[in-house]
Backbone as a ProteinNet text record, in pm:
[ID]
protein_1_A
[PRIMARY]
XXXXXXXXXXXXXXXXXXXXXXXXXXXXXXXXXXXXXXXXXXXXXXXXXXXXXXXXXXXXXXXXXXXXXXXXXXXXXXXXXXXXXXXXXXXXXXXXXXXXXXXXXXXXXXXXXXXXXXXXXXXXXXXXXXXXXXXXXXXXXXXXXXXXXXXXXXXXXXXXXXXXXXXXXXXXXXXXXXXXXXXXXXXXXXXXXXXXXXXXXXXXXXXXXXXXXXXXXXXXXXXXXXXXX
[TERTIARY]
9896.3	9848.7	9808.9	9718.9	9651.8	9799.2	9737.1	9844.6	9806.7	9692.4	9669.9	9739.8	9755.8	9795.3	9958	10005.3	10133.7	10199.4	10107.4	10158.2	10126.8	10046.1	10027.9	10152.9	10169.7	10303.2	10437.7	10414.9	10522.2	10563.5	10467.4	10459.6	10466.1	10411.6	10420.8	10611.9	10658.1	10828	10837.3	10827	10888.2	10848.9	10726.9	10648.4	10768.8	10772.2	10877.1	11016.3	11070.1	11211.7	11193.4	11104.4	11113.1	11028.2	10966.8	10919.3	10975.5	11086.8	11118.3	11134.7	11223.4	11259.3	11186.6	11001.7	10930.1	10875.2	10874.8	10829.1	10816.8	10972.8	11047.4	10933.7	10929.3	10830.1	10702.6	10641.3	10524.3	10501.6	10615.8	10630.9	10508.7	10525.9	10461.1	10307	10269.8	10139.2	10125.2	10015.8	9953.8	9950.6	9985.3	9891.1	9872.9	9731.4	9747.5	9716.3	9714.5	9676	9536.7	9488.7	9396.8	9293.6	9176.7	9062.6	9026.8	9025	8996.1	8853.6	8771.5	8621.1	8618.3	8659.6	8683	8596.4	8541.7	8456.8	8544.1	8506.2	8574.4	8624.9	8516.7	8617.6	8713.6	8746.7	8866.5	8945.4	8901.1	8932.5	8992.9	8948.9	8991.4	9065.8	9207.1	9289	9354	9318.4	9281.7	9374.7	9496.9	9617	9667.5	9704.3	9763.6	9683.7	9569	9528.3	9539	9581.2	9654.5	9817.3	9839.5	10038.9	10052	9989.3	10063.5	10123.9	10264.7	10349.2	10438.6	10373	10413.3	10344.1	10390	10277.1	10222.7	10171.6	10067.4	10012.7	10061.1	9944.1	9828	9779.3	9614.4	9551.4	9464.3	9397.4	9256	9269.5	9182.7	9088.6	8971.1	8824.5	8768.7	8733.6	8684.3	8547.6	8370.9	8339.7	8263.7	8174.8	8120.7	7953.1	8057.9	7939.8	7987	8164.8	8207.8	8084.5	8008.2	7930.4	8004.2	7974	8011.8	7959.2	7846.2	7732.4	7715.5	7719.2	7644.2	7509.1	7476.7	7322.7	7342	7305.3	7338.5	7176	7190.3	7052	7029.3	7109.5	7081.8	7035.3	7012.7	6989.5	7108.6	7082.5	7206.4	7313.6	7445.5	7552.2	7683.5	7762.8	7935.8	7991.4	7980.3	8067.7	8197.9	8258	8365.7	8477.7	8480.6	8584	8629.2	8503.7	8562.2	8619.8	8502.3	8549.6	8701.1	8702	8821	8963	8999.7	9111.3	9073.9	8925.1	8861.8	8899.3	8839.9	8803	8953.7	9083.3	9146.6	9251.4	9301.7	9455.2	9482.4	9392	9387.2	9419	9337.8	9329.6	9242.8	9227.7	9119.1	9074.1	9098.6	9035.8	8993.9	8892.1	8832.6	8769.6	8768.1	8777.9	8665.7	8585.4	8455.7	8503.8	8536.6	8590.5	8481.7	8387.3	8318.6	8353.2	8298.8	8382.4	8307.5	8314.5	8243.6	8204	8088.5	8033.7	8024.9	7994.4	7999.9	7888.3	7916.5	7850.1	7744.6	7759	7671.2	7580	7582.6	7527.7	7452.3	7484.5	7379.1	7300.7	7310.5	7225.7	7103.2	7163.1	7063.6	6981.3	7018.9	6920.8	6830.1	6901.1	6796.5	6662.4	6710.8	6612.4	6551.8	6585.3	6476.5	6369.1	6428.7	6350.8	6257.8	6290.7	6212.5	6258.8	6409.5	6493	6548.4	6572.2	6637	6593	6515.9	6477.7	6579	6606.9	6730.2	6708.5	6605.3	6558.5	6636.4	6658.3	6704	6816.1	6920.6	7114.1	7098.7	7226.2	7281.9	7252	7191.1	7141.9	7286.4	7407.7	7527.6	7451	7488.1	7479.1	7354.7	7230.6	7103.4	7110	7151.5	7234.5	7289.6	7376.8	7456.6	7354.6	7256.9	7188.2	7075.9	7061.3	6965.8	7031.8	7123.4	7220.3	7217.8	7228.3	7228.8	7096	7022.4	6841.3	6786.1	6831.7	6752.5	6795.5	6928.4	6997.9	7018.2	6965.3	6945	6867.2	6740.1	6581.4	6566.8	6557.5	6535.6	6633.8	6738.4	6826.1	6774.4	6729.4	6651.2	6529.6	6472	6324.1	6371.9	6496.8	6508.2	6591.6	6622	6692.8	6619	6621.2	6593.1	6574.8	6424.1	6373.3	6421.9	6529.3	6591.1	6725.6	6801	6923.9	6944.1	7042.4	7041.9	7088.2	7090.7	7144.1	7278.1	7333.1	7520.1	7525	7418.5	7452	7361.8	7240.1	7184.8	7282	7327.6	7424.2	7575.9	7615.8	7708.5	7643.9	7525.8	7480	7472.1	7437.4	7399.4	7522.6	7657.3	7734.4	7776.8	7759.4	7805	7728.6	7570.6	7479.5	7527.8	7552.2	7567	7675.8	7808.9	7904.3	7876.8	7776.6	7720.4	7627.7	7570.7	7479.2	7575.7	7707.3	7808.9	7833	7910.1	7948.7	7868.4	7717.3	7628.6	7629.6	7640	7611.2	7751.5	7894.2	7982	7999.1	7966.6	7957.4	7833.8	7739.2	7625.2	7638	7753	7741	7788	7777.5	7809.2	7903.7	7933.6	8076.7	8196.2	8160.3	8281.9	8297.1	8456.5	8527.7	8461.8	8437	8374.3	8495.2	8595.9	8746.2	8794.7	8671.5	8738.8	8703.2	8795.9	8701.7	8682.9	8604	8524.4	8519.7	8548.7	8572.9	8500.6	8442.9	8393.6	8452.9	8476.1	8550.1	8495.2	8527.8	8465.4	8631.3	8652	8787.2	8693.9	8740	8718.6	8770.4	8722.6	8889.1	8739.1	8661.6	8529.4	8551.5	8659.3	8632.4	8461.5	8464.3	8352.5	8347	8482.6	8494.7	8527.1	8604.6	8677.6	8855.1	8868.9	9022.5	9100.7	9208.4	9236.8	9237.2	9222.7	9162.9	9277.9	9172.4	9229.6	9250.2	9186.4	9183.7	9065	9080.1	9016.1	8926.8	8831.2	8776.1	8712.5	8740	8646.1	8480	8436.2	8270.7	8197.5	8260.5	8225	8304.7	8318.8	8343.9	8268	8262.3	8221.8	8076	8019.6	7854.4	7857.1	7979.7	7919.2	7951.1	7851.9	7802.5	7880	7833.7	7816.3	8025.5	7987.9	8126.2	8199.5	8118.6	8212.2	8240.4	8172.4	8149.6	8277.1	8297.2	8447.1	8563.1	8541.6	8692.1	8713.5	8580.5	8634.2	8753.1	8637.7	8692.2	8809.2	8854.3	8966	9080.1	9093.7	9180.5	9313.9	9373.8	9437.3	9433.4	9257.1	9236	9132.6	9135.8	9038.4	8975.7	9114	9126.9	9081.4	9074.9	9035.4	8877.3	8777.2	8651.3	8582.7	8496	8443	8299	8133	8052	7971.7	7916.9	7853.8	7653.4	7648.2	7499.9	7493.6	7450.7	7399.9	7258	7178.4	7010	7000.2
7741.8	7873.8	7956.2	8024	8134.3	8208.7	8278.3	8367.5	8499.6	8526.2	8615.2	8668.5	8549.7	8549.4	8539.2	8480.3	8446.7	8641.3	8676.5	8822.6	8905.1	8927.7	8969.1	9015.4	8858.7	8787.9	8874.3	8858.3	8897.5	9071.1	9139.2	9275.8	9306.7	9187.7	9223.5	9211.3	9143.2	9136.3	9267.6	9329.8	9443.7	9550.8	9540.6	9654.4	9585.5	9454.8	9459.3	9530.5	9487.2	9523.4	9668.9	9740	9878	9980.6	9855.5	9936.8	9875.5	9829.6	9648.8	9828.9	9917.1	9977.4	10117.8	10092.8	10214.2	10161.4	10039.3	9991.8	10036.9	10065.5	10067.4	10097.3	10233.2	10390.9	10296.2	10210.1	10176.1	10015.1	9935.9	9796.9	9825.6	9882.4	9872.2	9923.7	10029	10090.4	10188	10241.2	10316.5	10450.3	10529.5	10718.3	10727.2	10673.5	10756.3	10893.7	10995.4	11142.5	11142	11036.7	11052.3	10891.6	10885.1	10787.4	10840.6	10737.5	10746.6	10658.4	10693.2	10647	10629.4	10536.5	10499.3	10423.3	10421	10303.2	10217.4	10092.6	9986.5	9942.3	10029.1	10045.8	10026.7	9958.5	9826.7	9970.9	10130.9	10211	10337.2	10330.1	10386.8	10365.7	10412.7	10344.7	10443.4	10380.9	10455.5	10516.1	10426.9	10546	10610.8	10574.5	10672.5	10778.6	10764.1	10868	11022.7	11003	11078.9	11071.5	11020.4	11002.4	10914.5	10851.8	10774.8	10674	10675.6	10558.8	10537.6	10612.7	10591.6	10510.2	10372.5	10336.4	10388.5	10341.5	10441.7	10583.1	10620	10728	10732.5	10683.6	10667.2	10497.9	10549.8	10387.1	10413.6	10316.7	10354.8	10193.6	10281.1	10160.8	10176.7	10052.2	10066.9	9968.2	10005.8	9947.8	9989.3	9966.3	9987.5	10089.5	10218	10348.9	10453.9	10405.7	10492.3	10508.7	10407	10427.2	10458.7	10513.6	10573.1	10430.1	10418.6	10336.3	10150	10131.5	9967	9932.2	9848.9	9824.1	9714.7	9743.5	9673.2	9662.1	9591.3	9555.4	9687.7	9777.1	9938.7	10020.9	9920	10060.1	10108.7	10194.2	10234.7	10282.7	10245.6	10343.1	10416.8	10448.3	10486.5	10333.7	10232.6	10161.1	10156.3	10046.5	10050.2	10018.1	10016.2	10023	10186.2	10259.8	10412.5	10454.1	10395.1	10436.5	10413.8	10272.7	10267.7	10336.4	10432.7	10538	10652.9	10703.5	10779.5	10810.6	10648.3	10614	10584	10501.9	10435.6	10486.6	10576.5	10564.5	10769.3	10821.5	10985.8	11034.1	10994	11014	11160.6	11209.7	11378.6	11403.6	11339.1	11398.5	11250.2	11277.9	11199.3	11198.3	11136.2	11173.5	11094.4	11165.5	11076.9	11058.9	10962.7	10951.8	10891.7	11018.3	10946.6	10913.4	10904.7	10889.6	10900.1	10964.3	10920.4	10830.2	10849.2	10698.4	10564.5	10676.3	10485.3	10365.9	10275.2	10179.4	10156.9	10201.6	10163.1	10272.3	10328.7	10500.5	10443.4	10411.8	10379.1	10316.7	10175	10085.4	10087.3	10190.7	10283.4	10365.6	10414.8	10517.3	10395.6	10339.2	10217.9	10171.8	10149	10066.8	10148.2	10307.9	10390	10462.5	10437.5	10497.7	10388.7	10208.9	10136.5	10071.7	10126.7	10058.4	9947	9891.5	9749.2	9673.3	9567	9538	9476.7	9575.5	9525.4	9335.6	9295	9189.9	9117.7	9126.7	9017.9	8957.8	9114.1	9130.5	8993.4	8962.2	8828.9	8989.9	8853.2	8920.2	9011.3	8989.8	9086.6	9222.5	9242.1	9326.4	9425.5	9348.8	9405.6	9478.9	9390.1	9482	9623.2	9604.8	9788.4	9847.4	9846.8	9903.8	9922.3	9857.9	9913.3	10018.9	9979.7	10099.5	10229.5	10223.4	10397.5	10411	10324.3	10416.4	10505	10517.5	10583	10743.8	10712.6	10843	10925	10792.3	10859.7	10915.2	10850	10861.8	11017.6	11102	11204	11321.9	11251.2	11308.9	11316.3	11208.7	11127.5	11231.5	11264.2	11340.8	11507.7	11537.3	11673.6	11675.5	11573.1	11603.4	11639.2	11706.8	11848.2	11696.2	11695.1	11572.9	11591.7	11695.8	11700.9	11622.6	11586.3	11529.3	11348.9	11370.8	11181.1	11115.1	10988.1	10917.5	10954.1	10925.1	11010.4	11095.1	11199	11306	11285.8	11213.9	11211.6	11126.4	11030.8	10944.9	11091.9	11117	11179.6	11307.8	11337.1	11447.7	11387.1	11253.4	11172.4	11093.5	11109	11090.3	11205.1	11341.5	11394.1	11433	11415.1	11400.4	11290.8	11150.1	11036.4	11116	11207.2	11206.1	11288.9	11389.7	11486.5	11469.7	11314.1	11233.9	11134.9	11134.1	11033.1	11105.2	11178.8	11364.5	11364.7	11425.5	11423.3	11339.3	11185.3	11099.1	11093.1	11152.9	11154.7	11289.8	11406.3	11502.7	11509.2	11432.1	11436	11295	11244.7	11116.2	11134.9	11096.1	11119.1	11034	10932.1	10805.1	10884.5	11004.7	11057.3	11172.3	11188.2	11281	11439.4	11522.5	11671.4	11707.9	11699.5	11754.3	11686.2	11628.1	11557.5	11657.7	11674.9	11720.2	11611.7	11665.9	11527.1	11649.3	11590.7	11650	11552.1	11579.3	11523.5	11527.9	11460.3	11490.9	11386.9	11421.1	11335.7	11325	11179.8	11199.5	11128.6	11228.2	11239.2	11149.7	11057.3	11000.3	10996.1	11042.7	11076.3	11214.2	11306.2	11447.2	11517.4	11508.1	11562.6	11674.6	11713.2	11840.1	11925.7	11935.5	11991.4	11975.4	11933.7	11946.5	11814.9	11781.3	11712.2	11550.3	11448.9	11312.5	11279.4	11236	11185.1	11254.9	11407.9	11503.4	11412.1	11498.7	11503.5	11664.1	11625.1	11793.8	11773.8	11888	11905.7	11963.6	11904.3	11946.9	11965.7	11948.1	11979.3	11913.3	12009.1	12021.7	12023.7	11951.8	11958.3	11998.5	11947	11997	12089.7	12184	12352.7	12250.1	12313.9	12267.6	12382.7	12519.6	12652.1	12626	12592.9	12619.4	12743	12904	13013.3	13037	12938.7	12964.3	12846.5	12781.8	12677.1	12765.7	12821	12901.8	12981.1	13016.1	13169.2	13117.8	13005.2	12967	12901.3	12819.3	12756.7	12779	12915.5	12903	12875.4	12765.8	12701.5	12642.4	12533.7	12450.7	12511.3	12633	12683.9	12682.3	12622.2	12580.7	12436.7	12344.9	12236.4	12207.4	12311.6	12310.7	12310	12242.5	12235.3	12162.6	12167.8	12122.9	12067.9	11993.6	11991.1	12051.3	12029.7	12052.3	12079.8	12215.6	12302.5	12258.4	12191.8	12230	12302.6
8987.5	9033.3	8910.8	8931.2	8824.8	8786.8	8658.9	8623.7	8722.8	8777.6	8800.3	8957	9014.5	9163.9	9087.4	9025.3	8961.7	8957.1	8860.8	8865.9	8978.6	9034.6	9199.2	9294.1	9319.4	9387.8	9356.2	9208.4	9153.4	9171.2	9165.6	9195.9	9344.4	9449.2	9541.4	9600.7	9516.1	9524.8	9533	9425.2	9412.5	9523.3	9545.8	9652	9773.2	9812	9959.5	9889.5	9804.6	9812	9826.4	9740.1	9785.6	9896.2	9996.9	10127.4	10253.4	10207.4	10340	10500.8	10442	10535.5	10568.7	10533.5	10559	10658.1	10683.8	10857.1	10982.7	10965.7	11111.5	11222	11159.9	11208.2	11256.2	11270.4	11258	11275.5	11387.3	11422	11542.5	11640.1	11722.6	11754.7	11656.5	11658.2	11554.1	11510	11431	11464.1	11445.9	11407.7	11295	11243.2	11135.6	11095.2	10934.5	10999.8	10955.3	10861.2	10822.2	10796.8	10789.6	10732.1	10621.7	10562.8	10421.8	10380.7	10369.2	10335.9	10155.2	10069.3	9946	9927.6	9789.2	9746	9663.9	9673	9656	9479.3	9417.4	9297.4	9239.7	9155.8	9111.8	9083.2	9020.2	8947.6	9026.2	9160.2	9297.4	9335.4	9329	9384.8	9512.8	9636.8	9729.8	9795.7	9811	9864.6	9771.9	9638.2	9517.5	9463.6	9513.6	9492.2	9541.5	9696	9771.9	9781.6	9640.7	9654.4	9785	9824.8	9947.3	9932.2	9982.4	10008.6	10127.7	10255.3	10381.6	10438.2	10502.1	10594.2	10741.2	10755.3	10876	10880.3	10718.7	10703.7	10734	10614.8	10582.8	10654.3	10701.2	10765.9	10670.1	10580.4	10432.3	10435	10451.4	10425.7	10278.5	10224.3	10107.3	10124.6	10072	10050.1	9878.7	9872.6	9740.9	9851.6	9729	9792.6	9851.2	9896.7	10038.3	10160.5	10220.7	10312	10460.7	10543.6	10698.1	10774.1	10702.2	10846.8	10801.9	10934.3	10934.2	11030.4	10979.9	11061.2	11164.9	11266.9	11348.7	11460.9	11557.2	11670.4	11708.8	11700.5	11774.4	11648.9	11589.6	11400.8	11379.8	11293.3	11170.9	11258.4	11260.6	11354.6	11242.5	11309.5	11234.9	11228.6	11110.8	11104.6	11167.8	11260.5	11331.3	11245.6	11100.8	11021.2	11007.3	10992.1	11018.7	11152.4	11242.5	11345.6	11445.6	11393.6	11499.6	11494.1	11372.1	11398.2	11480	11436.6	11534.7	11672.8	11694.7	11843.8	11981.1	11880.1	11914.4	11872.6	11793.6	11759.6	11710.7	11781.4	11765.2	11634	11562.4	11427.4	11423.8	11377.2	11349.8	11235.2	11102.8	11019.8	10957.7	10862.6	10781.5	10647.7	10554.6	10415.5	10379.9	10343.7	10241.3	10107.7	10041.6	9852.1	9771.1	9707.6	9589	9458.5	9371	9228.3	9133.1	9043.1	8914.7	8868.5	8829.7	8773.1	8826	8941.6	9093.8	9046.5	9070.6	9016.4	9141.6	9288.4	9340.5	9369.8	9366.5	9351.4	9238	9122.1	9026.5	9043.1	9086	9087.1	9195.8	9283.3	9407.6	9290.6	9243.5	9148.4	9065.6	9024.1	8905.3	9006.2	9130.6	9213.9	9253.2	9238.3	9360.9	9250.1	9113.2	8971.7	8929.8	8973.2	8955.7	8806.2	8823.4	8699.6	8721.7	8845.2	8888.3	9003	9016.4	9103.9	9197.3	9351.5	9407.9	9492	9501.5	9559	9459.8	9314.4	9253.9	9242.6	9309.6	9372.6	9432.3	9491.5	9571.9	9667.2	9803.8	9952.5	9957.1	9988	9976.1	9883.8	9851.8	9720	9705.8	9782.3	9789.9	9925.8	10043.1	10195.9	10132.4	10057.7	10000.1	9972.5	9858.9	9830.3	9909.2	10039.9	10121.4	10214.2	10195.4	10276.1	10267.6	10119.4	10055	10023.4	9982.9	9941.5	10046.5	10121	10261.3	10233.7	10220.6	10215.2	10062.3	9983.5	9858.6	9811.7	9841.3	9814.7	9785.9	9916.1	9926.1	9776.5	9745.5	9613.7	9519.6	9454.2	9372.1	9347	9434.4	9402.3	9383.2	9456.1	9380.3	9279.3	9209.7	9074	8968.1	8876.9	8731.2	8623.6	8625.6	8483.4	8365.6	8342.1	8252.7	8212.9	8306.4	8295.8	8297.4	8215.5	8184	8248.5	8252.6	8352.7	8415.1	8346.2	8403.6	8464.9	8425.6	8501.7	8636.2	8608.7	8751.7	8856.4	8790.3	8918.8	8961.2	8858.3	8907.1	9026.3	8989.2	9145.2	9265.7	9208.6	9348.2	9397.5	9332.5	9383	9464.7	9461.4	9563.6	9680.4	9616.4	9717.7	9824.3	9790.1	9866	9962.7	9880.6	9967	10102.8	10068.8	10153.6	10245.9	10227.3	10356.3	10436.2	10382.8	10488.1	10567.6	10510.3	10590.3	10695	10705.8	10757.5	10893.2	10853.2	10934.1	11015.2	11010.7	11078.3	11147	11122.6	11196.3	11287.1	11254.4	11367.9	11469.4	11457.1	11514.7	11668.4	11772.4	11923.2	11893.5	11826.5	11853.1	11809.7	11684.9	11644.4	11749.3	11739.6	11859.6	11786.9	11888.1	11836.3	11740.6	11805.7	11692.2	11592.5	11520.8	11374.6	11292.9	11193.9	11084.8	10965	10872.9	10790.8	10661.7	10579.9	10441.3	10356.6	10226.7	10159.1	10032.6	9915.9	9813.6	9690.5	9581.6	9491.7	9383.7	9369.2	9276.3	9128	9024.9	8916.5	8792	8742.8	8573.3	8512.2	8502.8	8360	8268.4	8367.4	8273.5	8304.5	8425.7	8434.8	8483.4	8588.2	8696.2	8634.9	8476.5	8373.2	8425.8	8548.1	8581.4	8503.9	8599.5	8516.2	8602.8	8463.6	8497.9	8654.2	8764.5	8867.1	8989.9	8958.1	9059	9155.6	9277.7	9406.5	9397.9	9416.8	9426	9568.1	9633.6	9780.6	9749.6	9782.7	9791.9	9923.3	10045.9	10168.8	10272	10369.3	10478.6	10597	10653.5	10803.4	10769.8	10679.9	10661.5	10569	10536.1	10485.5	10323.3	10248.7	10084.5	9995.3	10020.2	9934.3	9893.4	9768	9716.2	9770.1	9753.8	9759.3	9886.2	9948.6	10145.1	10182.2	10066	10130	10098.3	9960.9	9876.6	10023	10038.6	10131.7	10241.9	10310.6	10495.1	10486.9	10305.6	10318	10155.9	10186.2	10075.9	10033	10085.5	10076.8	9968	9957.9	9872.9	9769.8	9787.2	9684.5	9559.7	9498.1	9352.5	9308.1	9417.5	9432.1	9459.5	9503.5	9533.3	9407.4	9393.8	9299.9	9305.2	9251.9	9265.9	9161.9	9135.1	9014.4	9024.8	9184.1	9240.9	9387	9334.2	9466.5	9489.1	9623.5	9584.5	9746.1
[MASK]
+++++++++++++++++++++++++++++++++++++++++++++++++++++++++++++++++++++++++++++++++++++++++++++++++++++++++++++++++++++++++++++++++++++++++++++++++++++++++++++++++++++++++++++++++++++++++++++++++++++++++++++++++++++++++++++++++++++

């Protein structure tokens, strides 16, 4: 056996001895309180990022992008990996998680600037990125010809997060009483907070930073944007 599964294993010892009795709560079915929309990011680490170590909290999807949607014979829908806490287990809220320096957010920008030809990805890989160009495209053309790469992916990372959003508050599959938050978690030092924060960038559609502080100041201190357009 690899060393790599060797150490795995080995950590996963420790994770049972110290969750054998967070079960109980959660033999027979799920509530969770929240969906978690994560990109798959080796660097994301998707429940610690929210301190979680209860099970049946978070019912947490990861792909590369944090995408909402899959393509299917009916055209684009709410992926039933988001959906089914939604739909099935009275879940209400939902979390879009972008990240800094997403790797697929980039490689959407390379291909839509005519920096990477996505035909040349493994068919996997080129599917993602057809995923998000649709919803990116339109980002892409209002970004300021001034800014460098980093910074253009990092707008279009919260752009991306603000067209998932989008596609789950306008969706008829999602229940009217979810709410859908959008958030971007940070380890570049880009938000100025500190490495590993979560910053909220929208809610339920509304963008205007001082229009979130206002309606939710709770998390006020946590709002944060890098691009208003």
């Amino acid at each position: 056996m690899n060393r790599t599964i060797v150490d795995l294993l080995a950590d996963n010892a420790e994770h049972a001895g110290a969750f054998a009795g967070r079960f109980d709560e959660v033999q027979d079915g799920q509530q969770p309180e929240a969906v978690t929309v994560c990109c798959s990011d080796s660097r994301v680490l998707q429940d610690q990022i929210f301190g979680n170590e209860t099970p049946g909290r978070l019912f947490t999807c990861g792909n590369i992008g944090n995408r909402v949607v899959q393509r299917t014979d009916a055209g684009e829908v709410v992926s039933g990996d988001v959906l089914y806490p939604l739909a099935h287990t009275g879940t209400r809220t939902a979390v879009v998680v972008g990240h800094t320096g997403c790797g697929a957010v980039t490689a959407t920008y390379r291909a839509l600037t005519g920096d990477l030809d996505a035909d040349s990805e493994p068919p996997g890989i080129e599917h993602c990125v057809s995923l998000l160009a649709p919803h990116l495209e339109p980002g892409v053309d209002l970004l300021s010809g001034d800014l460098d790469d980093a910074e253009a992916v990092n707008r279009l990372v919260e752009y991306n997060v603000d067209r998932q959003v989008d596609r789950l508050v306008d969706s008829d599959d999602v229940p009217a009483d979810t709410d859908v938050v959008g958030v971007v978690y940070d380890f570049q030092d880009v938000y100025g907070g500190e490495r590993g924060e979560v910053h909220v960038i929208n809610v339920d559609g509304e963008r205007d930073p001082e229009a979130l502080r206002a309606a939710h100041e709770a998390v006020a201190d946590r709002v944060r944007r890098l691009w208003t357009y």
